[in-house]
C-alpha positions as CSV (number, residue, x, y, z in Angstrom):
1,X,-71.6,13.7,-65.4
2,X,-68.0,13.0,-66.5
3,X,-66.4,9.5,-66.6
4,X,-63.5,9.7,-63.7
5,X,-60.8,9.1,-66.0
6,X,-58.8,6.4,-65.0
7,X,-55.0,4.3,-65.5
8,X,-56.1,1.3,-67.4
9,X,-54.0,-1.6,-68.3
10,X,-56.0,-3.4,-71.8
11,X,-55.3,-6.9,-72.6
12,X,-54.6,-6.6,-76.4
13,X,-54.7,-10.3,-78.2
14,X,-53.4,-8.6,-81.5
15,X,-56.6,-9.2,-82.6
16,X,-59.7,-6.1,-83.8
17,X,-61.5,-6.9,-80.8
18,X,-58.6,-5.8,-78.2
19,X,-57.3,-3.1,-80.7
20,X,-60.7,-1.2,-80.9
21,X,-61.3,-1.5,-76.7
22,X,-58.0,-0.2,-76.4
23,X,-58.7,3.2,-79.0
24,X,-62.1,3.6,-77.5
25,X,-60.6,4.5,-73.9
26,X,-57.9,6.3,-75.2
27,X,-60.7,8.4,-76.9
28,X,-62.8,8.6,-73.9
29,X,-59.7,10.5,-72.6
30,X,-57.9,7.8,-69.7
31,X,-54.7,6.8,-69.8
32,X,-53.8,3.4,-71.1
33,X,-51.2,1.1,-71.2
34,X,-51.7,-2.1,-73.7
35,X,-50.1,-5.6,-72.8
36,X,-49.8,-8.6,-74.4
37,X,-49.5,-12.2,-73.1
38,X,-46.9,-14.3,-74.4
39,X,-48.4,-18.2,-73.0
40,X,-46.5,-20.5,-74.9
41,X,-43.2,-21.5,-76.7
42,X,-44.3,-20.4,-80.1
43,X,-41.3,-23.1,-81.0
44,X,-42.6,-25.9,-79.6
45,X,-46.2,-25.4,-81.7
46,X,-45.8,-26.0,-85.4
47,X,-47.9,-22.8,-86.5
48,X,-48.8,-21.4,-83.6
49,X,-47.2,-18.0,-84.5
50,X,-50.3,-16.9,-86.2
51,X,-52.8,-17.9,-83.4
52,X,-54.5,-15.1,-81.4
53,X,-51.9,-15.4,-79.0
54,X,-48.8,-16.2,-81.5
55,X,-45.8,-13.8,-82.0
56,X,-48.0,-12.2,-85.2
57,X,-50.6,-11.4,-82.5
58,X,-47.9,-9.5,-80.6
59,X,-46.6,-7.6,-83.1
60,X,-49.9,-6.5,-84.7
61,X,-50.8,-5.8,-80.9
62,X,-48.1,-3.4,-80.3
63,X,-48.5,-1.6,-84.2
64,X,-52.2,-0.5,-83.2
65,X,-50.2,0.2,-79.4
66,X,-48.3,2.8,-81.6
67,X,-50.9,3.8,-83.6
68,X,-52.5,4.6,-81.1
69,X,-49.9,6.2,-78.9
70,X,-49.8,3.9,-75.8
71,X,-47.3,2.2,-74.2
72,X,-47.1,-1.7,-75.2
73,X,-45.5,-4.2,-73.0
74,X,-45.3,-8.2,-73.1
75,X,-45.8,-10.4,-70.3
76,X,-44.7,-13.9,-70.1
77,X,-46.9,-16.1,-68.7
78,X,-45.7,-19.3,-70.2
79,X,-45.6,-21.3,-66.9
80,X,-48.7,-20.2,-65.2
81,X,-50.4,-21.0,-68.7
82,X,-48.9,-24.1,-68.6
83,X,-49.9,-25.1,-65.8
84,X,-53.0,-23.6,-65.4
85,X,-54.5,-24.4,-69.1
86,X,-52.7,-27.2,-70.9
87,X,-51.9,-29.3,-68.2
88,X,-55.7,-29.1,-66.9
89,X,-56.3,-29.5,-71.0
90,X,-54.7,-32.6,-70.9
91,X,-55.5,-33.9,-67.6
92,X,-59.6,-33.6,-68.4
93,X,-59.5,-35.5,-71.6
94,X,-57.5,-38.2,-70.1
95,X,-60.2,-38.9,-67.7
96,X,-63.0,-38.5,-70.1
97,X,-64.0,-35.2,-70.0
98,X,-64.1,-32.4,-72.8
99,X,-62.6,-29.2,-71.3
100,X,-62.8,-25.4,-71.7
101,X,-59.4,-23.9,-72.4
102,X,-60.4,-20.5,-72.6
103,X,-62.2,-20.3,-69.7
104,X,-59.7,-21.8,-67.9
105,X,-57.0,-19.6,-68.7
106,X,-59.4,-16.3,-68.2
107,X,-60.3,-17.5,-64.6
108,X,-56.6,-18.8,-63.5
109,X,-53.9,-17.0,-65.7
110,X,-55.4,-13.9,-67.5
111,X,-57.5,-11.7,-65.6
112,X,-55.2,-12.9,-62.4
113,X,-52.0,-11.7,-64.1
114,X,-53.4,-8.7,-65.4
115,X,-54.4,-7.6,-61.8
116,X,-51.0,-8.7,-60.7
117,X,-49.2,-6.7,-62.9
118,X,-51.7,-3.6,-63.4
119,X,-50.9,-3.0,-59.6
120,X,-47.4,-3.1,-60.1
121,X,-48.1,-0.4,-63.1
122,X,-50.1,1.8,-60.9
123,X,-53.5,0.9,-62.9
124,X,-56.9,1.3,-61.6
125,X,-58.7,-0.7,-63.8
126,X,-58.5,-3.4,-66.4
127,X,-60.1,-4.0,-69.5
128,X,-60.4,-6.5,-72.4
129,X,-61.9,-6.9,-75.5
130,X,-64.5,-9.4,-74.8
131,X,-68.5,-8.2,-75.1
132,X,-69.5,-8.7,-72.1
133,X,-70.8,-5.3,-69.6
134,X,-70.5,-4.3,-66.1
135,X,-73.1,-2.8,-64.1
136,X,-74.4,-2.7,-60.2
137,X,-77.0,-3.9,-58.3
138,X,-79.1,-2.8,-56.2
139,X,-76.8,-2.4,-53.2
140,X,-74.5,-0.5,-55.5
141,X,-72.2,-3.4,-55.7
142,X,-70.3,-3.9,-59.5
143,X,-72.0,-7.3,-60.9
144,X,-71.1,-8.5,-64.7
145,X,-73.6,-8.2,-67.3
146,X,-74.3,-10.0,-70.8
147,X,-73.1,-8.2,-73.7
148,X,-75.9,-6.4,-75.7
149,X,-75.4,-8.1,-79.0
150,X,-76.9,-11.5,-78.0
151,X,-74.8,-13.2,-81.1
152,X,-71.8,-12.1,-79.6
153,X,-71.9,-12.4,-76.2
154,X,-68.9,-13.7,-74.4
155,X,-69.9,-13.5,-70.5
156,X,-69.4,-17.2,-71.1
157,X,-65.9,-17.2,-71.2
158,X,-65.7,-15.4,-67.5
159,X,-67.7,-17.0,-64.9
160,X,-64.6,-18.2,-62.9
161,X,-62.7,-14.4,-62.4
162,X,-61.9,-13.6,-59.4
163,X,-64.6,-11.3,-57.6
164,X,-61.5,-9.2,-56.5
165,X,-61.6,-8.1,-60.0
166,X,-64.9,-6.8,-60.7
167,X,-64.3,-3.1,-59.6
168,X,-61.8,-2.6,-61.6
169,X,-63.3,-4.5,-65.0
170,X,-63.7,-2.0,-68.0
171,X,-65.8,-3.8,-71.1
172,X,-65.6,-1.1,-74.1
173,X,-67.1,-3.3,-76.4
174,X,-70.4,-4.5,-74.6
175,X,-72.8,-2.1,-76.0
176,X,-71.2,-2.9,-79.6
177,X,-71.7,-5.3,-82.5
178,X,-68.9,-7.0,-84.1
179,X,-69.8,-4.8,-87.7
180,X,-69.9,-1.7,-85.6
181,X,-66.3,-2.8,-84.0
182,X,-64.9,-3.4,-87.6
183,X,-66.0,0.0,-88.9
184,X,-64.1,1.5,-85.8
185,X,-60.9,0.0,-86.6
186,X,-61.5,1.2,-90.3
187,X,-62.1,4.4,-89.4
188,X,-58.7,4.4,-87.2
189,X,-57.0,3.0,-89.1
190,X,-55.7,0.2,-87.2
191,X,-54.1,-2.6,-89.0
192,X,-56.6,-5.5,-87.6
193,X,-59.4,-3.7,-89.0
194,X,-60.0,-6.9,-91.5
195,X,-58.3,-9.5,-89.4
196,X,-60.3,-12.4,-89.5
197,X,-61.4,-13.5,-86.2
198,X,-59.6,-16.4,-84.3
199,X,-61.6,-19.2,-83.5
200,X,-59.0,-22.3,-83.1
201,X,-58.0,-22.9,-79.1
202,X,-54.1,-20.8,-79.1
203,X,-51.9,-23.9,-78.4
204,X,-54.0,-26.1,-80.9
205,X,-53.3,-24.3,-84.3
206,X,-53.7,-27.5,-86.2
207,X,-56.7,-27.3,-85.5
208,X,-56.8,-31.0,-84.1
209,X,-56.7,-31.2,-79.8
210,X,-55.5,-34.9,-80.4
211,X,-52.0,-33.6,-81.6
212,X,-51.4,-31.7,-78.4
213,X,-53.0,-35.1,-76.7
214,X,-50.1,-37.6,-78.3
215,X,-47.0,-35.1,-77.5
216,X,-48.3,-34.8,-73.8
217,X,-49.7,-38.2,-73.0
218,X,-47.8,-40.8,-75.8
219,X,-50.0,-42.5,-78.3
220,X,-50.2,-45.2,-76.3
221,X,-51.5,-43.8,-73.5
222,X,-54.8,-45.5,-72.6
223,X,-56.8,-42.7,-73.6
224,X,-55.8,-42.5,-77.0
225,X,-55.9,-46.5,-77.7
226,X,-58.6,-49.2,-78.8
227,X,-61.5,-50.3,-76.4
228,X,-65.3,-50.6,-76.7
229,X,-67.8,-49.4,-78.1
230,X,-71.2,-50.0,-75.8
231,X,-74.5,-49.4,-75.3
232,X,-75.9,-48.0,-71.6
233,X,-76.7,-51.6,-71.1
234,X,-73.1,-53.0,-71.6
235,X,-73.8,-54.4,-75.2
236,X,-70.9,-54.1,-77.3
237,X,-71.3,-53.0,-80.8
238,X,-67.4,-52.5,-82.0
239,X,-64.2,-50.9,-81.3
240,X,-62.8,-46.9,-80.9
241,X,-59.4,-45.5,-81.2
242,X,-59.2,-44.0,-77.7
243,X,-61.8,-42.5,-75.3
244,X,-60.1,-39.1,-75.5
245,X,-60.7,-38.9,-79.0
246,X,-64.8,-38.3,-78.8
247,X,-67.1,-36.4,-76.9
248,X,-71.1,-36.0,-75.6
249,X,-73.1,-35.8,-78.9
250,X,-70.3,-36.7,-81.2
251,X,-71.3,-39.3,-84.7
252,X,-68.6,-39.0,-86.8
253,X,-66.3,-41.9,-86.2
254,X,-68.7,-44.4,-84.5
255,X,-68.6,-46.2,-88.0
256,X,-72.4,-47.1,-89.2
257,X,-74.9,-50.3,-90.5
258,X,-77.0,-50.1,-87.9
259,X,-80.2,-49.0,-88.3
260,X,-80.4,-46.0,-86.2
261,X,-77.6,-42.9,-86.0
262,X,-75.6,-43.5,-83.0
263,X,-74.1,-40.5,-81.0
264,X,-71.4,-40.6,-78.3
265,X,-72.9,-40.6,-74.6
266,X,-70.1,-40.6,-72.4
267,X,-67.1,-42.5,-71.9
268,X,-65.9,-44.8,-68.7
269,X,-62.3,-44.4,-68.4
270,X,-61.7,-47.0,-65.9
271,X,-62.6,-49.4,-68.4
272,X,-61.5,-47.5,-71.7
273,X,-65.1,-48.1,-73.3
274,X,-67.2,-45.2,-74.8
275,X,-70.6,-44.8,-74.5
276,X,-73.2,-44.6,-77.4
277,X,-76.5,-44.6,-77.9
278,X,-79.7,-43.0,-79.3
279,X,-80.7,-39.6,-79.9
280,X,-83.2,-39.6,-77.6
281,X,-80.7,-41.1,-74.7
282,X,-78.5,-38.1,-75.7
283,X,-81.0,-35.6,-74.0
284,X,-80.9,-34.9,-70.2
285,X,-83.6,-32.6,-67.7
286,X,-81.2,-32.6,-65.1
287,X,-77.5,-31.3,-64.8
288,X,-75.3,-31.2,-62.1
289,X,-72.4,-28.6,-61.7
290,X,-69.2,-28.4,-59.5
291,X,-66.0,-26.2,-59.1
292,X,-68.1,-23.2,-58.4
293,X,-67.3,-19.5,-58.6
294,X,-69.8,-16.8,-58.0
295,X,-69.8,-13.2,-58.9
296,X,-73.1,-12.5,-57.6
297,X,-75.9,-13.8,-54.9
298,X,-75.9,-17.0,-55.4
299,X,-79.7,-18.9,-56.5
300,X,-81.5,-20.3,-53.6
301,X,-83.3,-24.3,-54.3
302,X,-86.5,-23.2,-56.4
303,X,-85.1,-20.4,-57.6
304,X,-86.0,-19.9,-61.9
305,X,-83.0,-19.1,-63.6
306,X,-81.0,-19.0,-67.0
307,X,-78.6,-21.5,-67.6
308,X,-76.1,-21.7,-70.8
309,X,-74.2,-25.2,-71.3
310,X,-71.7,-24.6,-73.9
311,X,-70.5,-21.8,-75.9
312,X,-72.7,-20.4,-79.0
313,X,-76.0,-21.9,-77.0
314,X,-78.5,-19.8,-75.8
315,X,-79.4,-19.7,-72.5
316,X,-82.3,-22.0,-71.3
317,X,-84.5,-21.8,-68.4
318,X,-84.3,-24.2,-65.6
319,X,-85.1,-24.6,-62.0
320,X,-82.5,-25.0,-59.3
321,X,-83.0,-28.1,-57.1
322,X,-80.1,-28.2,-54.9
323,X,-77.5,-26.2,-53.8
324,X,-74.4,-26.4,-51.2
325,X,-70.4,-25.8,-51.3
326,X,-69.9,-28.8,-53.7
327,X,-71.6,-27.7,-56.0
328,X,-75.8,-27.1,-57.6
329,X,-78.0,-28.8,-59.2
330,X,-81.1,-27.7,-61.6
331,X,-83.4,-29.3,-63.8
332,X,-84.1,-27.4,-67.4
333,X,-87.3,-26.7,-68.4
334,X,-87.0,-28.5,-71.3
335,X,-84.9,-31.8,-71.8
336,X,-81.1,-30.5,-73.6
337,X,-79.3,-31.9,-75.9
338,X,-75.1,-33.2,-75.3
339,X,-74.8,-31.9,-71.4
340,X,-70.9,-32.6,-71.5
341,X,-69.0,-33.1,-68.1
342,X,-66.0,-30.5,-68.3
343,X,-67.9,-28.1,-70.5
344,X,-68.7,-24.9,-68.4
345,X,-72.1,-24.4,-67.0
346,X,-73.0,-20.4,-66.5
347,X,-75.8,-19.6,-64.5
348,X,-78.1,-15.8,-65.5
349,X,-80.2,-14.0,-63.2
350,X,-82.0,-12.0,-66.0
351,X,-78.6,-10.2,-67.7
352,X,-76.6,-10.9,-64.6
353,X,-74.1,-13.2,-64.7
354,X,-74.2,-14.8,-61.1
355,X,-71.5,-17.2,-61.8
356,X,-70.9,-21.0,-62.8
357,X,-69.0,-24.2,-62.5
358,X,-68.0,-27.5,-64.5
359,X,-70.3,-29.9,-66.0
360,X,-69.9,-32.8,-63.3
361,X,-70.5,-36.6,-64.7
């Protein structure tokens, strides 16, 4: 049977990824129309021009646009990614929690916008780059699907879209490999065929989140100043430089002499002390998550499922114990290492994605 042929509006980072989605359903013969989303004042961020998102990701986006004979348009989303991503970025690590950026912006700024403004285009569908799949279940209903290549799976990055959304997702990439996605872009053509991938987060191009931290908060705000180092138990064994420096599992910068390697646990913010301990105390069996959004039937208590705690981690097995409107809880199978409260938690049924949450203290 062939495709319905649809009006799809492609999210295009400037980056091989976007470029390649965009020329695959141009090829497959529906009509696209490319956008790119301006988040930031590029002025503001020493460097941030080159990021994913920076004013060289625009311009490369809208070459490969022309390349490819599609419309390119730029949105500005500055605001809504301000307040949506960086000021959540900020407000997290002052109260002791390590955050997820991009997950953030693609379940409260991206994916809303784009639907927003695809409307407004008369679009049918969206798409992205990300490798990730849709499918359907068995009451015919679209549900979202982990991308083939298990390395480069990013269903990750979109537990928290909105479930409006899912009928009108498009994933060109989910059935491909990142080699197989450069050799496309060769073969086209397409100026980002050797652009190395971005991994910094967009409004961090030093590379170093405490920057963004001191212009937002003031160095002497009391996440980013002296307290204690302690043990669970309340022994103290020295001094940090500010809670919102460190996170779960972190060693560097905990100093040394004493005996055994000491990772970062937690930190209490009330009290501006950071938490370290052992390696074994760094392992949990339990995990709690909040700020829930499902895409799918959500797992009933007992239920065996998948669970994946941070990006780059393969998902683990583990048993749901609770469940209710504030949030689930599940015990792993087998104890994991650094469960961090902010990180996202995504829960799999199988390849289904039926959602996730935040890692709750």
């Amino acid at each position: 049977m062939e495709q319905e042929k649809r009006t799809v509006l492609v999210a295009m980072s400037g980056g091989v990824d976007s470029s390649v989605a965009a020329a695959l359903l141009v090829e497959q013969g529906h009509r696209v129309i490319g956008v790119t989303m301006k988040t930031f004042c590029y002025s503001d961020v020493e460097g941030a021009g080159k990021t994913c998102c920076g004013l060289d990701g625009i311009m490369d986006a809208r070459r490969v646009a022309d390349r490819l004979g599609i419309p390119h348009y730029v949105f500005d989303v500055e605001r809504e990614f301000t307040r949506d991503v960086i000021d959540d970025f900020v407000s997290e690590y002052a109260s002791g929690r390590t955050p997820n950026p991009c997950v953030r912006c693609n379940g409260n700024t991206k994916f809303r916008d784009l639907l927003r403004r695809g409307e407004m285009l008369g679009c049918d569908a969206i798409a992205t780059g990300h490798y990730a799949r849709m499918g359907k279940d068995e009451q015919g209903r679209p549900v979202l699907l982990r991308g083939l290549d298990e390395k480069k799976d990013q269903s990750y990055f979109l537990w928290a879209l909105p479930t409006q959304l899912l009928p009108k997702l498009m994933f060109p990439l989910g059935e491909l490999t990142k080699p197989q996605v450069r050799e496309k872009a060769r073969q086209l053509g397409l100026v980002t065929a050797e652009k190395p991938e971005s991994m910094e987060i967009c409004f961090v191009p030093t590379g170093n989140y405490v920057d963004v931290l001191e212009k937002r908060l003031g160095s002497e705000h009391p996440a980013l100043t002296a307290g204690k180092l302690v043990t669970p138990e309340g022994e103290t064994l020295g001094e940090h430089a500010g809670y919102a420096r460190y996170t779960v599992g972190q060693r560097r910068g905990l100093g040394g002499g004493r005996g055994l390697p000491l990772y970062v646990l937690g930190s209490r913010p009330e009290t501006r002390e950071v938490v370290v301990g052992t390696l074994e105390q760094l392992h949990r069996t339990d995990l709690r998550v909040e700020e829930l959004n499902w895409l799918a039937a959500p797992p009933t208590p007992g239920e065996e499922v998948r669970v994946q705690i941070r990006h780059r981690a393969r998902a683990v097995e583990a048993r749901v114990t609770a469940t209710g409107s504030d949030g689930v809880s599940l015990e792993f199978g087998e104890a994991q290492r650094a469960v961090t409260p902010g990180q996202s938690a995504v829960i799999f049924r199988g390849d289904v994605v039926l959602g996730g949450g935040r890692i709750a203290a």
